[in-house]
C-alpha positions as a Python dict, from the first residue, in 0.01 Angstrom:
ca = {
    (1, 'X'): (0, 0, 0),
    (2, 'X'): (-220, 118, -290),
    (3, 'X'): (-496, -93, -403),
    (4, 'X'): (-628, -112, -791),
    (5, 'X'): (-858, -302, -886),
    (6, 'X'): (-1052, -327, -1264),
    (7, 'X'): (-1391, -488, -1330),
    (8, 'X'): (-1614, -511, -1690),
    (9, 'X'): (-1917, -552, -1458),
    (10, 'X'): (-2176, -565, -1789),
    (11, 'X'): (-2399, -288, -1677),
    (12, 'X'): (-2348, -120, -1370),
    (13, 'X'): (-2756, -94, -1245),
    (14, 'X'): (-2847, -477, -1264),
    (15, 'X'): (-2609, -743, -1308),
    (16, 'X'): (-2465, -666, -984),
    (17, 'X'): (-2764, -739, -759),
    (18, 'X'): (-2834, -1075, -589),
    (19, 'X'): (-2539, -1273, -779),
    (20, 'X'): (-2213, -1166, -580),
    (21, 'X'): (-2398, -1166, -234),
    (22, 'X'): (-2604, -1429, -144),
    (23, 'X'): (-2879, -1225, -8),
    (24, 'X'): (-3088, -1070, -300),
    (25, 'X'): (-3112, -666, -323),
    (26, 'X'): (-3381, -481, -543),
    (27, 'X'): (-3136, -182, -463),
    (28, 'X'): (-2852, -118, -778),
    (29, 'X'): (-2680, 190, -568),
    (30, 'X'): (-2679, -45, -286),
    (31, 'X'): (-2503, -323, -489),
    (32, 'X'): (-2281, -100, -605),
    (33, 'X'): (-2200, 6, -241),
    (34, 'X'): (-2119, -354, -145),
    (35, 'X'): (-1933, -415, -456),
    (36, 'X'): (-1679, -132, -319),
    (37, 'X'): (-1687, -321, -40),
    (38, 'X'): (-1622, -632, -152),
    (39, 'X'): (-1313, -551, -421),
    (40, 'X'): (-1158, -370, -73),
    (41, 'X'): (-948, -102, -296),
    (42, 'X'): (-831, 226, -278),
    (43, 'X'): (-929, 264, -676),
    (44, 'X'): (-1202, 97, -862),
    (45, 'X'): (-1243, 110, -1242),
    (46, 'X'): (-1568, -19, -1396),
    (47, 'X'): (-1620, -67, -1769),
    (48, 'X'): (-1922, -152, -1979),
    (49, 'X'): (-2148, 94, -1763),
    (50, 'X'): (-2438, 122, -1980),
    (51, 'X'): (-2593, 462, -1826),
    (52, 'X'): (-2621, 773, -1993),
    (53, 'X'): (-2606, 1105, -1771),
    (54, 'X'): (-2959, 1130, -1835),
    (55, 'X'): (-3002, 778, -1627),
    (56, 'X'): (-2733, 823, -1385),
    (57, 'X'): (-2878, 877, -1038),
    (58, 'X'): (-2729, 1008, -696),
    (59, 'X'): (-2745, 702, -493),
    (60, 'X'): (-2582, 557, -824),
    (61, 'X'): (-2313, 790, -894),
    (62, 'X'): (-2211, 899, -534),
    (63, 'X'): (-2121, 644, -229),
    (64, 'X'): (-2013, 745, 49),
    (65, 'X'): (-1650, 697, 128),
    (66, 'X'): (-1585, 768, -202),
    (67, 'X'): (-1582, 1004, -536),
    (68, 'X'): (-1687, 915, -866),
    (69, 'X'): (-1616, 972, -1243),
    (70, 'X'): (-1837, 860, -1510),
    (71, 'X'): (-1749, 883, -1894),
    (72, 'X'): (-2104, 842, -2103),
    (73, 'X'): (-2170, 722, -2429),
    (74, 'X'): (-2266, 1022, -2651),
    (75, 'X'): (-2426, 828, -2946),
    (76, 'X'): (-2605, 523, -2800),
    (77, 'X'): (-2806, 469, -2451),
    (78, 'X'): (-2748, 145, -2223),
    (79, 'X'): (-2402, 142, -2410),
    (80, 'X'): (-2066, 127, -2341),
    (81, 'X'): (-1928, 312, -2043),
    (82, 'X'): (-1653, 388, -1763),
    (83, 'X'): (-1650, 465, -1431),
    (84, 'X'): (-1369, 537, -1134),
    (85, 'X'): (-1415, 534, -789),
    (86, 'X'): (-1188, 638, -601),
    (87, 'X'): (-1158, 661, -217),
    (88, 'X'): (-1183, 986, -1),
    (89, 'X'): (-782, 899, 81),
    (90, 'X'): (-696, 877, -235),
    (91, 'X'): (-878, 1163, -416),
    (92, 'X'): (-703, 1252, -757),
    (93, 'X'): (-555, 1585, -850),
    (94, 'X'): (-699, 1604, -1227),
    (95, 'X'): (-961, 1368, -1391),
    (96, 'X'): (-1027, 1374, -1761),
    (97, 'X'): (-1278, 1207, -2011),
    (98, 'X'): (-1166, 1071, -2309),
    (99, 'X'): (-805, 1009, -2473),
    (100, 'X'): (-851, 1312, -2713),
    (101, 'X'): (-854, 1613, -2524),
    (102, 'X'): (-1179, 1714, -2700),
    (103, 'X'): (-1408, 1623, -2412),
    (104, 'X'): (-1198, 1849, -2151),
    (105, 'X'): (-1262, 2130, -1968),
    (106, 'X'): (-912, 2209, -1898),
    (107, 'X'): (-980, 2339, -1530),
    (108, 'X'): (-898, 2043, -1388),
    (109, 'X'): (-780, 1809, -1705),
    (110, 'X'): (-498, 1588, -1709),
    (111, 'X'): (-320, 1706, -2023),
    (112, 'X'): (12, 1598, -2186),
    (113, 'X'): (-203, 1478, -2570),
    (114, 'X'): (119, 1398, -2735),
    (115, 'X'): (165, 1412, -3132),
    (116, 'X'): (-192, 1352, -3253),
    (117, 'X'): (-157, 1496, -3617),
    (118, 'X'): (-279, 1178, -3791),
    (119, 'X'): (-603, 1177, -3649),
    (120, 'X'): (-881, 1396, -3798),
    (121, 'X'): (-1078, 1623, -3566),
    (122, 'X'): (-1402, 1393, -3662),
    (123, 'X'): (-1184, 1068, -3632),
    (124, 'X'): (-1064, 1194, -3215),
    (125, 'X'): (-1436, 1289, -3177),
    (126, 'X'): (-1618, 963, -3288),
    (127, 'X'): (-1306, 768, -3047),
    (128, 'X'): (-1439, 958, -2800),
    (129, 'X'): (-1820, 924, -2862),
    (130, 'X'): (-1879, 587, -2696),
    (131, 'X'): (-1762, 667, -2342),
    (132, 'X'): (-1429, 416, -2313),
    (133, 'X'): (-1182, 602, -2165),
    (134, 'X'): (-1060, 801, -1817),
    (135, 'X'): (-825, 944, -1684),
    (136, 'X'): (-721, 1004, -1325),
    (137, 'X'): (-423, 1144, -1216),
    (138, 'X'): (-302, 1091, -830),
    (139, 'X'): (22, 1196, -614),
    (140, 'X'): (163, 907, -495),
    (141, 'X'): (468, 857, -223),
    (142, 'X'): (710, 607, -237),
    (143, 'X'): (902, 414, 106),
    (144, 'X'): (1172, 615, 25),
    (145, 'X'): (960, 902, 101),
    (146, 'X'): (964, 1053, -288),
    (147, 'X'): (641, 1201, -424),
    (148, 'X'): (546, 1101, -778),
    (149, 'X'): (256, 1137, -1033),
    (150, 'X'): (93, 867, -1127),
    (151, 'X'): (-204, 859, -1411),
    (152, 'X'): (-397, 574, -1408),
    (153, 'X'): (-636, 547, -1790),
    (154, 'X'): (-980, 321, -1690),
    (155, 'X'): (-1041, 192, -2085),
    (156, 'X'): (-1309, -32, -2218),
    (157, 'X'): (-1163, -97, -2547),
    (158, 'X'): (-1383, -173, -2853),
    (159, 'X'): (-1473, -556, -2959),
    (160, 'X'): (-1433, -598, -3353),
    (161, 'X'): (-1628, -928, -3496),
    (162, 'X'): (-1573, -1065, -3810),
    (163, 'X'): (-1893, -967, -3959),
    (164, 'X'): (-1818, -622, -3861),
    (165, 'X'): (-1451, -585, -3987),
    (166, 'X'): (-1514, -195, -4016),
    (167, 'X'): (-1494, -193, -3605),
    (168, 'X'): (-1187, -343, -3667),
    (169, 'X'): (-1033, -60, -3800),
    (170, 'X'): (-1196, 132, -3520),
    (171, 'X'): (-1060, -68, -3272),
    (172, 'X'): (-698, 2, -3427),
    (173, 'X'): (-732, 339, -3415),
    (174, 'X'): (-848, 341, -3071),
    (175, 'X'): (-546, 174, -2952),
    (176, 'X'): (-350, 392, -3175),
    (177, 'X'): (-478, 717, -2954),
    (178, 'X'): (-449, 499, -2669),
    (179, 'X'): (-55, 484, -2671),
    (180, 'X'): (28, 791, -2799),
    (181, 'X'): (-134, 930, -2514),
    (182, 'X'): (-43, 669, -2287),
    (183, 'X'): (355, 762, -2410),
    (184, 'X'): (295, 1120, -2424),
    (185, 'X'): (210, 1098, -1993),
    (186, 'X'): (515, 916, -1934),
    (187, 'X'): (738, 1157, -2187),
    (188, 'X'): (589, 1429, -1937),
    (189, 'X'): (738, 1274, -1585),
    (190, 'X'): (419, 1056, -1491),
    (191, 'X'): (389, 687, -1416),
    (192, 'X'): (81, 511, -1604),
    (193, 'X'): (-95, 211, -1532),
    (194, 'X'): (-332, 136, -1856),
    (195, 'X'): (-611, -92, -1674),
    (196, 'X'): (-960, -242, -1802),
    (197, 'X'): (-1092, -453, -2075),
    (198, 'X'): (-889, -446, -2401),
    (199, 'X'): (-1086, -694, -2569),
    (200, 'X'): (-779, -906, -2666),
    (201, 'X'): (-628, -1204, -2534),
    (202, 'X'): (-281, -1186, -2635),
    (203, 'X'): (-74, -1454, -2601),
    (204, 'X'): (-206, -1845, -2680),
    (205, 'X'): (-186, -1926, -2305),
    (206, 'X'): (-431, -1642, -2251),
    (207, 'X'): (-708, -1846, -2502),
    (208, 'X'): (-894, -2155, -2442),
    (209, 'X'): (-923, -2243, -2781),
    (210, 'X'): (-627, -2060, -2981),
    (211, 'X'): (-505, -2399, -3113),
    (212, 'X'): (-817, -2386, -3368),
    (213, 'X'): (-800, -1996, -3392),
    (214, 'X'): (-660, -1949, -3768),
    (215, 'X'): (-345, -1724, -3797),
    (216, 'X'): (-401, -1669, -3381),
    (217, 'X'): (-57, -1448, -3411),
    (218, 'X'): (-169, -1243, -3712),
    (219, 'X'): (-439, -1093, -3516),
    (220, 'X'): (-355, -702, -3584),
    (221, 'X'): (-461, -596, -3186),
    (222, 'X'): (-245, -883, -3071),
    (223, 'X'): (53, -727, -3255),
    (224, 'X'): (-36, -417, -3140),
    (225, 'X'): (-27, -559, -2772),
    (226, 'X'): (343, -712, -2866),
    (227, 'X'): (471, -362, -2962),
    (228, 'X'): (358, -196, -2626),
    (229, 'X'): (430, -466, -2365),
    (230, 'X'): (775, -580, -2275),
    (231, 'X'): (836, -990, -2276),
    (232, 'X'): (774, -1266, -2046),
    (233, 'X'): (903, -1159, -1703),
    (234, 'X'): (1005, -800, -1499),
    (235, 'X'): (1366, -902, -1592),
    (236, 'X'): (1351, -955, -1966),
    (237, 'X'): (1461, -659, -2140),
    (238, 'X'): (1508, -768, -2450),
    (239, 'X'): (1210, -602, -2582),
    (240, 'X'): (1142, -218, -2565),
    (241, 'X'): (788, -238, -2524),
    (242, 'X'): (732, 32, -2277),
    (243, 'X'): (431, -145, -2050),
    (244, 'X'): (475, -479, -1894),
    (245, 'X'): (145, -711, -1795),
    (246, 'X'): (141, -733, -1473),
    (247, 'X'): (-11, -1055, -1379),
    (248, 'X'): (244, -1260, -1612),
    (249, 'X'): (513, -1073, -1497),
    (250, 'X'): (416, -1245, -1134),
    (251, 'X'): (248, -1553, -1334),
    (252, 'X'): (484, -1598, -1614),
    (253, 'X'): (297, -1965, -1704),
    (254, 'X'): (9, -1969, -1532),
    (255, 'X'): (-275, -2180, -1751),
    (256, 'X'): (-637, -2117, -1757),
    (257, 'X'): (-601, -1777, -1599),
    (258, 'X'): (-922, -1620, -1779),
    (259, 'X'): (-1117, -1329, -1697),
    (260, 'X'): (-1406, -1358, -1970),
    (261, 'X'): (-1652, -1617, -2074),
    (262, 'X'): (-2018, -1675, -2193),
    (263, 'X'): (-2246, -1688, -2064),
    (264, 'X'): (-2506, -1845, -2252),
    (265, 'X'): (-2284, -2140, -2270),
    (266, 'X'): (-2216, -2155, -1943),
    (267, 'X'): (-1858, -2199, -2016),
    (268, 'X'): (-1733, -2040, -1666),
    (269, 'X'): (-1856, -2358, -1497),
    (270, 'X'): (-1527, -2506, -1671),
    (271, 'X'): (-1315, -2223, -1730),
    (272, 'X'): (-1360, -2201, -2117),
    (273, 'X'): (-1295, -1853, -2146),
    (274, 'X'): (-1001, -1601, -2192),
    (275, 'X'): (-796, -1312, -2079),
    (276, 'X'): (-936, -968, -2174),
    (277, 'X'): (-895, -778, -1873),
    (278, 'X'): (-543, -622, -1780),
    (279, 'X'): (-350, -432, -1538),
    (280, 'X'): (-69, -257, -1793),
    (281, 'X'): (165, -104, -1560),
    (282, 'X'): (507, 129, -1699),
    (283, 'X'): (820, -92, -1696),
    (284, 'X'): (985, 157, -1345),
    (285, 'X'): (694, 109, -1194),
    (286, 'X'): (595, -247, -1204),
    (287, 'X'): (972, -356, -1127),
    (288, 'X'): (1021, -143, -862),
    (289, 'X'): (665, -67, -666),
    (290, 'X'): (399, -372, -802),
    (291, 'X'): (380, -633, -518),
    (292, 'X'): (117, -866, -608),
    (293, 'X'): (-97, -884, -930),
    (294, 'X'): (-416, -1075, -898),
    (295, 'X'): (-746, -1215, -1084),
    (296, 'X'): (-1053, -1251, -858),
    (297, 'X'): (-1257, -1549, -1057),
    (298, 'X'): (-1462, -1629, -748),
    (299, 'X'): (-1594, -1304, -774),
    (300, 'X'): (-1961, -1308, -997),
    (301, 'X'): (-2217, -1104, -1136),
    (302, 'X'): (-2062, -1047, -1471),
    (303, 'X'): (-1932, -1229, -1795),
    (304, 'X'): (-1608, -1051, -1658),
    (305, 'X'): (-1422, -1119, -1326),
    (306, 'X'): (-1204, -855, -1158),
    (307, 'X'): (-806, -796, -1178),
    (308, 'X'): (-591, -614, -996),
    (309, 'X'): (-274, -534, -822),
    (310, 'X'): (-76, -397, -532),
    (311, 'X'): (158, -125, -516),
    (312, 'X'): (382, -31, -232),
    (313, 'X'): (313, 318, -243),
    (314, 'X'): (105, 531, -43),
    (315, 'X'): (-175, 766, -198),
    (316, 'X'): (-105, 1136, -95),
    (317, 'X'): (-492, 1239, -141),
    (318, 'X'): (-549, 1621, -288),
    (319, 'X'): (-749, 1830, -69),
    (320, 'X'): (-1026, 1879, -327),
    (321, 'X'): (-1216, 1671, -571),
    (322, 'X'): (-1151, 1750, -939),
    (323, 'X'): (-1411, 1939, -1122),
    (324, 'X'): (-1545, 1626, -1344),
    (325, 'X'): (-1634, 1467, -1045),
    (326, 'X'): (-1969, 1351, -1005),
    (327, 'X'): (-2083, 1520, -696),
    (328, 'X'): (-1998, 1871, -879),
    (329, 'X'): (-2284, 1773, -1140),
    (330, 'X'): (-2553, 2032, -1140),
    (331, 'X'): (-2808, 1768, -1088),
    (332, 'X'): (-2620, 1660, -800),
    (333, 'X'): (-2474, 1940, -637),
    (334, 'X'): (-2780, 2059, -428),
    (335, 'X'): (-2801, 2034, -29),
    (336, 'X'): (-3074, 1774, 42),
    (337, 'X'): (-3283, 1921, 330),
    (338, 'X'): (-3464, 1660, 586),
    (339, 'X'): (-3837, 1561, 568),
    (340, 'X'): (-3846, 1736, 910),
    (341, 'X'): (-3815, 2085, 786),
    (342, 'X'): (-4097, 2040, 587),
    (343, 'X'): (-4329, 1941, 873),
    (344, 'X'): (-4290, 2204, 1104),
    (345, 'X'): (-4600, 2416, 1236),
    (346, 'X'): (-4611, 2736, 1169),
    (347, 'X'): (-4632, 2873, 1532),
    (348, 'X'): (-4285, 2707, 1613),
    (349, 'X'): (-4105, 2854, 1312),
    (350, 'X'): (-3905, 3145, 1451),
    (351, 'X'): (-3953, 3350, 1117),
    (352, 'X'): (-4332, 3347, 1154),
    (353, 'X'): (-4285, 3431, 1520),
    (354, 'X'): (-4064, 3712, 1352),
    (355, 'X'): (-4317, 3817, 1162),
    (356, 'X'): (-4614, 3852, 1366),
    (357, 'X'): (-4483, 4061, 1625),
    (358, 'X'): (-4394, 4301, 1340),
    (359, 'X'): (-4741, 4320, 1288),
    (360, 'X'): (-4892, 4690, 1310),
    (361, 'X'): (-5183, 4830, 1510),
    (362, 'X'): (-5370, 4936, 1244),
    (363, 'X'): (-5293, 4640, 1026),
    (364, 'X'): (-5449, 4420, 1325),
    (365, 'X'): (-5747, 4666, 1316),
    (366, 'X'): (-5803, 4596, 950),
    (367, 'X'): (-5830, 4217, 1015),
    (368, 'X'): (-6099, 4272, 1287),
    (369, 'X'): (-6342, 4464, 1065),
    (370, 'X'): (-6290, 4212, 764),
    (371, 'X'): (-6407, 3971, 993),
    (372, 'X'): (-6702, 4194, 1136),
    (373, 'X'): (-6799, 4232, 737),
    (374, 'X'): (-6776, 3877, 663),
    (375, 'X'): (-7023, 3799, 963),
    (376, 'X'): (-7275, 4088, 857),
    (377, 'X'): (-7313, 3956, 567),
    (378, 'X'): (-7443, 3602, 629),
    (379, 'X'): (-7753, 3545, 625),
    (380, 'X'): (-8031, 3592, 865),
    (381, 'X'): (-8267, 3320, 976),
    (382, 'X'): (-8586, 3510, 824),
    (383, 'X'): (-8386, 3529, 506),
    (384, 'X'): (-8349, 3126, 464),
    (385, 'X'): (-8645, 3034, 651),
    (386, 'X'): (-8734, 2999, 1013),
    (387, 'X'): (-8624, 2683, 1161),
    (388, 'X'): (-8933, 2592, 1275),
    (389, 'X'): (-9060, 2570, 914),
    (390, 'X'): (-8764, 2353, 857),
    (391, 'X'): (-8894, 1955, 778),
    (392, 'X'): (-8785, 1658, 954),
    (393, 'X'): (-8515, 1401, 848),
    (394, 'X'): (-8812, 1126, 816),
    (395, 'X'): (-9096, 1347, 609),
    (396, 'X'): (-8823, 1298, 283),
    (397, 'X'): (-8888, 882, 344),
    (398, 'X'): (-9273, 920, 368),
    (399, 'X'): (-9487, 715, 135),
    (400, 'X'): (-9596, 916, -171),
    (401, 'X'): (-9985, 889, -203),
    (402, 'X'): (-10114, 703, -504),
    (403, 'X'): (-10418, 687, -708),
    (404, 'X'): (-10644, 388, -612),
    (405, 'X'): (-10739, 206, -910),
    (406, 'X'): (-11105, 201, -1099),
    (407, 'X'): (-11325, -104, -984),
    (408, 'X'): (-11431, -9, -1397),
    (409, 'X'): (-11042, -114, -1480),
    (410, 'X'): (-11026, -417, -1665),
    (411, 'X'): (-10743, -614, -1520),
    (412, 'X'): (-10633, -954, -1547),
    (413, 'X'): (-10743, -1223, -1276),
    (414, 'X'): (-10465, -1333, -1045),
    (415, 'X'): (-10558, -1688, -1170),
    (416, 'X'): (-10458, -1581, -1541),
    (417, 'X'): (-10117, -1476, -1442),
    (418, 'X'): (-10056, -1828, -1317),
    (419, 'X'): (-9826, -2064, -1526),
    (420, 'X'): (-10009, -2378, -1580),
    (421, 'X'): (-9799, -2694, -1436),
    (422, 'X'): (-9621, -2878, -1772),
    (423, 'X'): (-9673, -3233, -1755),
    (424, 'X'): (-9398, -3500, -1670),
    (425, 'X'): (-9394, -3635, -2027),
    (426, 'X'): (-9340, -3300, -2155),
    (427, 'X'): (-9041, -3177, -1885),
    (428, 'X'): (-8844, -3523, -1958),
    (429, 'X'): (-8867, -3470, -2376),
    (430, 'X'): (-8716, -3130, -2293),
    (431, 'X'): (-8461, -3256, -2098),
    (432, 'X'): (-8336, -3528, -2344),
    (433, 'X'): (-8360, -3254, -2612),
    (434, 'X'): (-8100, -3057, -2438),
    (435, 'X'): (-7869, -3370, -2390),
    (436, 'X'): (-7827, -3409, -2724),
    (437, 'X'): (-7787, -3075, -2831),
    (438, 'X'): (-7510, -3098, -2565),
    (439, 'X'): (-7389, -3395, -2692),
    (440, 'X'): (-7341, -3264, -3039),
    (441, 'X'): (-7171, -2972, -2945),
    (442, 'X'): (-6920, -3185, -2769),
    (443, 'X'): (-6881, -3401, -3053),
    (444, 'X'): (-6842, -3129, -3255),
    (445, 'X'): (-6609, -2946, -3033),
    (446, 'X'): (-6414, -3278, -3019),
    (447, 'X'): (-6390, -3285, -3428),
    (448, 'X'): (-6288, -2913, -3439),
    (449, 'X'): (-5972, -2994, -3199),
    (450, 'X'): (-5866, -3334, -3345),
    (451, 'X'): (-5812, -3119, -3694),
    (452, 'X'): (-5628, -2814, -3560),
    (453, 'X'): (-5392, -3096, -3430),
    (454, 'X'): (-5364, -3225, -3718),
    (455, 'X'): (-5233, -2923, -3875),
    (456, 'X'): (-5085, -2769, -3647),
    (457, 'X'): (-4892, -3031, -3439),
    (458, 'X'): (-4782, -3064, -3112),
    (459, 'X'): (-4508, -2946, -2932),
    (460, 'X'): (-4194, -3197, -3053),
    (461, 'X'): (-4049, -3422, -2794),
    (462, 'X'): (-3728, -3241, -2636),
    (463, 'X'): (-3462, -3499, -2804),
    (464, 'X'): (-3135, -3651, -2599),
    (465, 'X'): (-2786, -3545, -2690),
    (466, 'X'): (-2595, -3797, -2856),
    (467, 'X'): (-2246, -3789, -2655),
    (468, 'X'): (-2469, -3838, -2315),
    (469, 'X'): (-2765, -3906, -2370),
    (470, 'X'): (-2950, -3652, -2164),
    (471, 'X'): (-3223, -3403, -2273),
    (472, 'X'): (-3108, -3123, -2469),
    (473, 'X'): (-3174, -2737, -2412),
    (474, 'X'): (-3348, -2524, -2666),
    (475, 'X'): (-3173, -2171, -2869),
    (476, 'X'): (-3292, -1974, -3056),
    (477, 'X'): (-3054, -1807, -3355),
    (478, 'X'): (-2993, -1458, -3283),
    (479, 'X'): (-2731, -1386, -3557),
    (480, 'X'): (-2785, -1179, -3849),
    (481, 'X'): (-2860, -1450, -4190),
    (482, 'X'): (-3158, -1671, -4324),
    (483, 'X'): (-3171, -1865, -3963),
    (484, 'X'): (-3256, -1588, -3778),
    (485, 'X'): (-3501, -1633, -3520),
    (486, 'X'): (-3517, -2037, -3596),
    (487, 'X'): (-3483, -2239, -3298),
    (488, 'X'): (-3292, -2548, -3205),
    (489, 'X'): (-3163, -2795, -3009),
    (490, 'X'): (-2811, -2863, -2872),
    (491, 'X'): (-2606, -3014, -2558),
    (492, 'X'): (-2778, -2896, -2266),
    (493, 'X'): (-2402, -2940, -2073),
    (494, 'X'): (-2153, -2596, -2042),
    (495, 'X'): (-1914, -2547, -2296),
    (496, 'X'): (-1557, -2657, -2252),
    (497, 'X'): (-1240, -2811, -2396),
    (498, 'X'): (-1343, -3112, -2610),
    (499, 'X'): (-1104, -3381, -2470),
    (500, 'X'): (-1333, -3242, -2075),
    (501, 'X'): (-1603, -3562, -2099),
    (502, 'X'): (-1822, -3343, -1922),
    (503, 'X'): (-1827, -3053, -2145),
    (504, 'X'): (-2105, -3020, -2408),
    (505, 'X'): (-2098, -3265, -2703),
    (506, 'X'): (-2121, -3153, -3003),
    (507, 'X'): (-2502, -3265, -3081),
    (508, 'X'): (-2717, -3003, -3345),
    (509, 'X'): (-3093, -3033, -3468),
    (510, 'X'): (-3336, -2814, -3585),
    (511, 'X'): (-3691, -2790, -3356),
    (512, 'X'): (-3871, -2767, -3709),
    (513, 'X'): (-3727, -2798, -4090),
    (514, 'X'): (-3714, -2508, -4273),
}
């Protein structure tokens, strides 16, 4: 059986500690070790890494058991991001970066491009620029004992908001690229599975709220999505789409089956999410080899929850890691020698042994006089003083001798230097002097603090909600507009349908007027 398994973890170096396992770990290449672990597959493809090559590091990037491939962003740090780890038995033949070509090194590429004349040589590069797409490509062998290639592309596909609509347009193009060379693979004798976040959940049944979405199957990557993928079921072929979704081929009508919410609504606690994440199989390959496809929800540490599916196939694993693998990285490629070798003396190392038995007569001769020189010329005794003449420790602490003073001096009497005693009458006025200085500054202090509060106010009340009544939770606006920045209150409850009575009401107030 062969294992796949696809995860959006949201940045690869934090989100991961302390949230799937119970115990907390300060350790992100150990998290990422147990996260291996965990998901228990033969391939693992992360999206939304958020490292740069400059920020990758070993522990990070290499884990035992397994070999790694990394695509970076090229334009932006802490953005974006792919990764593929893949296990020792089940070690590609060829691993690419990028859908273009333009990123390849062609020793070790994956090839077959496919028609991509309608793409500028800018447009391929700037697709390519954010990190969202590998390739690996394995030999796989089927119960029947037939060896096949199989190429599976790890995508994070771009998100397009409506304020944004020109990443729209990107986002169209990307899947454009992403087909042809998707099509182009299976043209060339190769079995594809297209897995990862494609930032579009295409069918109603795949939204929580695509009643209120407007023109929900207008949506130009949900059309897109209808042309590749075949319809409901392994058995429908009524449709040419040349992928089929795996999990609704095994889950035709499964409802709430989401693999994406938010989490500053806390709309996971009710399943008010969606279905971004996919495991896009080719139509022989799902019907004939996909046993089980699967959605891991229980499974945190991400706004994302893994997918994944079964194949029963065996991995035939190539004897050598492709050259875009992570351990071939300069940075990484050195031997790392043990502490110990560092610490051992001199005497013991066989190469200084070596040396000093090389050493000749009359080089051993030299070595002798420069120490008779160095002792001639210290000094003698009579040169620095004898040490007889030399003073004690205790004459440096001896009292210096000081003049006595003049019996013609005129100094003050002792008595003179004497404070005279002040008289009770006079210590008590001083005291209640000091009182009410004290007591003015108070009074003053009191006046200055009474009018700042005045003006400035305190701290509002936290309101209730008005569907239940319970204190609300404070936001702050963080879109783009003339509320940016302003704070206020809503339904401290997580988000969810609105017939759920404990999802969050629909309660709104400003913290201040504007």
């Amino acid at each position: 059986m062969l294992r796949v398994v696809s995860w959006n973890v949201n940045g690869i170096r934090s989100p991961l500690q302390g949230v799937v396992y119970e115990e907390p770990s300060n350790c992100a290449a150990m998290a990422v070790g147990r996260i291996l672990d965990k998901l228990d597959a033969d391939i693992v493809c992360l999206q939304e890494t958020k490292v740069t090559r400059d920020v990758l590091t070993e522990p990070l990037a290499i884990t035992e058991g397994y070999n790694s491939y990394f695509s970076f962003s090229r334009n932006r740090s802490g953005y974006s991001g792919v990764a593929t780890f893949c296990k020792d038995s089940t070690t590609p033949v060829a691993a690419e970066e990028g859908l273009s070509g333009l990123l390849g090194t062609q020793n070790g590429d994956v090839g077959c491009y496919g028609n991509m004349d309608e793409f500028t040589q800018e447009e391929l590069r700037a697709l390519d620029s954010e990190g969202r797409a590998l390739l690996t490509q394995h030999r796989i062998r089927t119960w029947e004992g037939k060896e096949k290639t199989l190429t599976l592309i790890n995508v994070y596909c771009p998100h397009a908001g409506p304020e944004k609509p020109e990443r729209l347009a990107f986002k169209m193009r990307f899947y454009r690229l992403l087909q042809i060379r998707a099509e182009a693979l299976m043209a060339a004798g190769s079995h594809v599975i297209i897995l990862g976040d494609l930032n579009t959940a295409h069918r109603r049944i795949d939204h929580w709220d695509a009643a209120n979405v407007e023109c929900f199957e207008e949506d130009p990557g949900r059309k897109w999505m209808n042309s590749l993928l075949s319809n409901l079921g392994c058995q429908d072929v009524s449709h040419r789409g040349p992928f089929i979704d795996s999990y609704r081929c095994f889950q035709p009508n499964q409802e709430g089956a989401f693999t994406c919410w938010s989490i500053v609504s806390g709309a996971r606690h009710l399943n008010y999410g969606s279905r971004l994440d996919y495991v896009l199989g080719d139509r022989t390959l799902v019907i004939d080899t996909f046993q089980a496809s699967f959605l891991l929800p229980e499974v945190m540490g991400s706004d994302h929850c893994p997918v994944g599916a079964v194949l029963s196939v065996s991995s035939v694993s190539a004897k050598q890691c492709p050259p875009l693998c992570t351990r071939f990285l300069p940075e990484f490629a050195g031997t790392q020698l043990k502490i110990l070798r560092f610490l051992v003396h001199l005497e013991e190392d066989p190469v200084f042994k070596q040396s000093a038995l090389h050493l000749s007569h009359q080089t051993q001769v030299q070595l002798h006089q420069n120490k008779a020189r160095v002792r001639s010329a210290r000094p003698r005794p009579s040169q620095t003083g004898s040490r007889r003449g030399q003073k004690y420790l205790t004459s440096y602490f001896q009292l210096s001798s000081r003049p006595q003073a003049s019996p013609d001096l005129d100094l003050p009497s002792l008595g003179t230097l004497v404070t005279p005693k002040t008289p009770q009458k006079e210590v008590m006025a001083k005291v209640v002097e000091e009182q009410a200085k004290a007591s003015e500054a108070k009074d003053e202090r009191d006046v200055q603090t009474s009018f700042w509060k005045s003006v400035l106010g305190g701290p509002l009340p936290i309101p209730v909600c008005g569907g239940h009544r319970e204190p609300c939770v404070m936001r702050t606006v963080k879109k783009p507009g003339p509320n940016l920045g302003r704070n206020f209150y809503m339904c401290a409850r997580p988000q969810g349908p609105p017939t759920d009575p404990f999802s969050r009401c629909n309660f709104f107030l400003w913290s201040r007027p504007n």
